[in-house]
C-alpha positions, 0 to 999 in steps of 0.5 A: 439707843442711838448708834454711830459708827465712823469710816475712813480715817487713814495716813494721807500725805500733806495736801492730800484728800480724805473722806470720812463718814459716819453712819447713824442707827436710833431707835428712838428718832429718825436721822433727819432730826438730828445735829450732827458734827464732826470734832476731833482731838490731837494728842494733849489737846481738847477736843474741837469741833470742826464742822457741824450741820443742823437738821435743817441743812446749815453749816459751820466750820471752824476757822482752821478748815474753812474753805479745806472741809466740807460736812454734808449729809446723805439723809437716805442712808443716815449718813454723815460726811467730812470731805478733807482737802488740802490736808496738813500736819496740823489735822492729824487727830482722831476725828469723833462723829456726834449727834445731838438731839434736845439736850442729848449728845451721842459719840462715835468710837473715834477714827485715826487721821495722821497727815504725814509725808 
């Protein structure tokens, strides 16, 4: 089974900064197999994707947080990263790590981010 646990979330003042990460267990692939990305979802709004990295290392952004956010990936410690910069009101969301392998998604539980003066 596959297992992600994210960290970090927080209340952080606007233009403030904020690291989450999201670490992944399986007992089926190892880590660097895996797409990972990071979405998130305000209340009455749907769930977006915010930024993703393939198994090969290439990045995306959505073009809300372009040039704000920065995913990367720590494949020693199966880990997965979302650095915030110059946050906004408007990246208050709960953040979800995914992983996806093949025609397999896998979540996390989920972790609170509120940007709030």
């Amino acid at each position: 089974q596959v297992q992600l646990v994210e960290s970090g979330g927080a209340l952080v003042q606007p233009g403030g900064s904020l690291g989450l990460s999201c670490v992944l267990s399986s007992s089926r692939v190892i880590f660097s197999m895996y797409d990972m990305a990071w979405y998130r979802q305000a209340p009455g709004n749907q769930r977006e994707l915010v930024a993703s990295i393939t198994r090969v290392g290439s990045t995306t952004y959505d073009g809300s947080v372009k040039g704000r956010f920065t995913i990367s990936r720590d494949i020693a410690k199966n880990t997965v990263y979302l650095q915030m910069n110059n946050l906004k009101p408007e990246d208050t969301a709960v953040y979800y790590c995914n992983a996806h392998f093949v025609r397999d998604d896998w979540w996390g539980q989920g972790t609170q981010v509120t940007v709030s003066s």
